[in-house]
C-alpha positions, 0 to 999 in steps of 0.5 A: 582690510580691503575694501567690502564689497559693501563700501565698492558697492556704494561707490558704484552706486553713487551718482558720479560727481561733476568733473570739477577742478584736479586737485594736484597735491606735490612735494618734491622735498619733504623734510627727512626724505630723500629728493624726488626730482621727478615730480617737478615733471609731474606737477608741470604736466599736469598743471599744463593738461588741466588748466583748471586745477588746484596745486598745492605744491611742498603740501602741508596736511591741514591745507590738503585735508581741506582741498580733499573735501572740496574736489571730485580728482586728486592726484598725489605726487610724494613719498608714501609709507606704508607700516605693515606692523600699524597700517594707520600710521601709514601716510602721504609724506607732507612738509609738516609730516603724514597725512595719515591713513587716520586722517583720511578715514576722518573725512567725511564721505566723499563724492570723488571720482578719481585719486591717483597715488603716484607714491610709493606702496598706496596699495601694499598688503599684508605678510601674512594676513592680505586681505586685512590690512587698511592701506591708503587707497582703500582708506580713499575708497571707504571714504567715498572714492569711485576710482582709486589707481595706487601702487603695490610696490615701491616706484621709481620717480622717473618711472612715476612721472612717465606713468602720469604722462601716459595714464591721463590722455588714455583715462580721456580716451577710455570709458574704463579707467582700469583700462587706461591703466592696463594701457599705460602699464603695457606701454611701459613694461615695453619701454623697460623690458630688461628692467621689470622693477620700473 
């Protein structure tokens, strides 16, 4: 299900948490997976923008579980499933298996600020039912989360990393983070205009 406008509402309305350290979550390799070379890139931009931050580089689930509970940013950098037949068996893919849409819904409430889900479909709908179906981001969101930016689709890893790079300093710069969002999309349907799947 998408998330109600109850549980939007009530993040809204929560006091927006300090700033806090940027938790970085990334697993270039994960066992089963196919390589994501990109995210190297990723990690090193970020830990260079935020010199106060958390890296949990190859993350397994228990330490992820338990640096989520104590940070108000977070930003997936990894492979993500998304089982529109069993919506809660989608996941984060980690070393030592899925965080798990479950294992995010089990946290406690949240005072979180900002997840990016730099992962393949973190926002991907149902067939035929798309306003029911529990996807990560919106696990985040009832959790507490303010702002979640996820993807819909499947994404290029070289796409991803550029993404990244392009959305941070704009999310300094605007009030909105849906703005910088918008922005950094526009700049890069205009790098790949004969490659819209970028």
């Amino acid at each position: 299900m998408l998330p109600s406008l109850r549980a939007l509402a009530q993040a809204r309305e929560t006091a927006p948490a300090p700033p806090g350290n940027l938790l970085i979550i990334a697993v270039p390799k994960a066992p089963d997976a196919a390589p994501l070379p990109n995210v190297d890139a990723e990690r090193a931009f970020l830990t260079r923008e935020f010199p106060h931050h958390t890296l949990l580089h190859d993350a397994r689930r228990e330490s992820a579980r338990d640096a989520l509970s104590r940070h108000t940013r977070v930003h997936f950098a990894c492979h993500a499933t998304q089982n529109l037949v069993a919506p809660y068996e989608a996941g984060f893919v980690l070393q030592d298996g899925l965080l798990s849409l479950t294992d995010l819904l089990a946290q406690p409430p949240s005072q979180g600020e900002l997840a990016v889900l730099s992962a393949c479909q973190t926002a991907t709908g149902g067939i035929t039912h798309l306003d029911e179906v529990m996807t990560l981001a919106n696990a985040l969101h009832h959790t507490g989360w303010r702002h979640v930016i996820a993807t819909q689709f499947s994404v290029w890893d070289d796409a991803a990393a550029r993404f990244t790079e392009l959305l941070y300093p704009l999310l300094s710069e605007q009030a909105d983070p849906a703005e910088a969002v918008h922005a950094a999309v526009r700049i890069l349907r205009d790098a790949y205009p004969n490659s819209p799947s970028r």
